[in-house]
N, C-alpha and C positions, 0 to 999 in steps of 0.2 A: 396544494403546494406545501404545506405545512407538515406533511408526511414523508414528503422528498424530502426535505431539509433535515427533518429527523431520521430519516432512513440515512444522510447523508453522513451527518453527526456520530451514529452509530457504527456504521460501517469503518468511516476513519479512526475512531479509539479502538475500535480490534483492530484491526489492520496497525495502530502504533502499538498497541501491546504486546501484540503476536512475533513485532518483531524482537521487542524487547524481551518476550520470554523464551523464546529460540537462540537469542545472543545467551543466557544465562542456561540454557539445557546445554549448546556446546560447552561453555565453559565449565560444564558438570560433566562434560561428554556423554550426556544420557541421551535418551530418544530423542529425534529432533522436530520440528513443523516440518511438513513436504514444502519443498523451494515451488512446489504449482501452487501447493494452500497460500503460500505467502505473495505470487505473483497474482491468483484468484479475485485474492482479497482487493489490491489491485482493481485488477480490471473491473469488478462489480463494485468501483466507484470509491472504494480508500485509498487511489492513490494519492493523495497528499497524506494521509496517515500515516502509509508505507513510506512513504519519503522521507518525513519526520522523524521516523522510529530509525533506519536504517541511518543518519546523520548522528539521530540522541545517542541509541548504543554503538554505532563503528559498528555495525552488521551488515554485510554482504556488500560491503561500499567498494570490494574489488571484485567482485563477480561483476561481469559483462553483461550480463541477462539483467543485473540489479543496476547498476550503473548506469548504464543506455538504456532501457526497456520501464524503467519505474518515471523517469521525465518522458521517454516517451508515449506511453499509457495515459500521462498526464494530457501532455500539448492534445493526443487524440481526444479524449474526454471534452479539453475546454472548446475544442473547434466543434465539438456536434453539441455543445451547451451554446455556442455562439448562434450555430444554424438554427438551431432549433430555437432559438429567440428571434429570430428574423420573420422565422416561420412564412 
């Protein structure tokens, strides 16, 4: 259990960084993170990081896919953490 939780912890501080150093490459308009690496990140369980990070920096907070799709990624995540504790 103690590996999940660190695997947890890990995944959501990249998934907040990632956003935040993708917010600062646009703003340098240099090369960017792929919008799948940052939706990725996401789905293999940072989303709450991604969510954080896209609120801290004002990144991708009007994209549709980021907007609707990063709360949705969540609610999905917490319903099969709910099942899967029912077990």
């Amino acid at each position: 259990m103690r590996g999940i939780y660190l695997y947890l912890i890990v995944i959501n501080v990249v998934a907040f960084f990632a956003f935040g150093l993708d917010k600062l490459k646009a703003k340098a308009d240099a090369w960017r993170i792929p919008e799948k690496t940052l939706l990725g990140l996401a789905v293999i369980g940072g989303s709450v990081g991604a969510i954080l990070g896209m609120r801290t920096f004002r990144h991708k907070t009007r994209h549709k896919q980021f907007s609707v799709g990063m709360p949705l990624i969540l609610a999905v995540q917490i319903v099969i953490v709910v099942l899967l504790l029912r077990g």
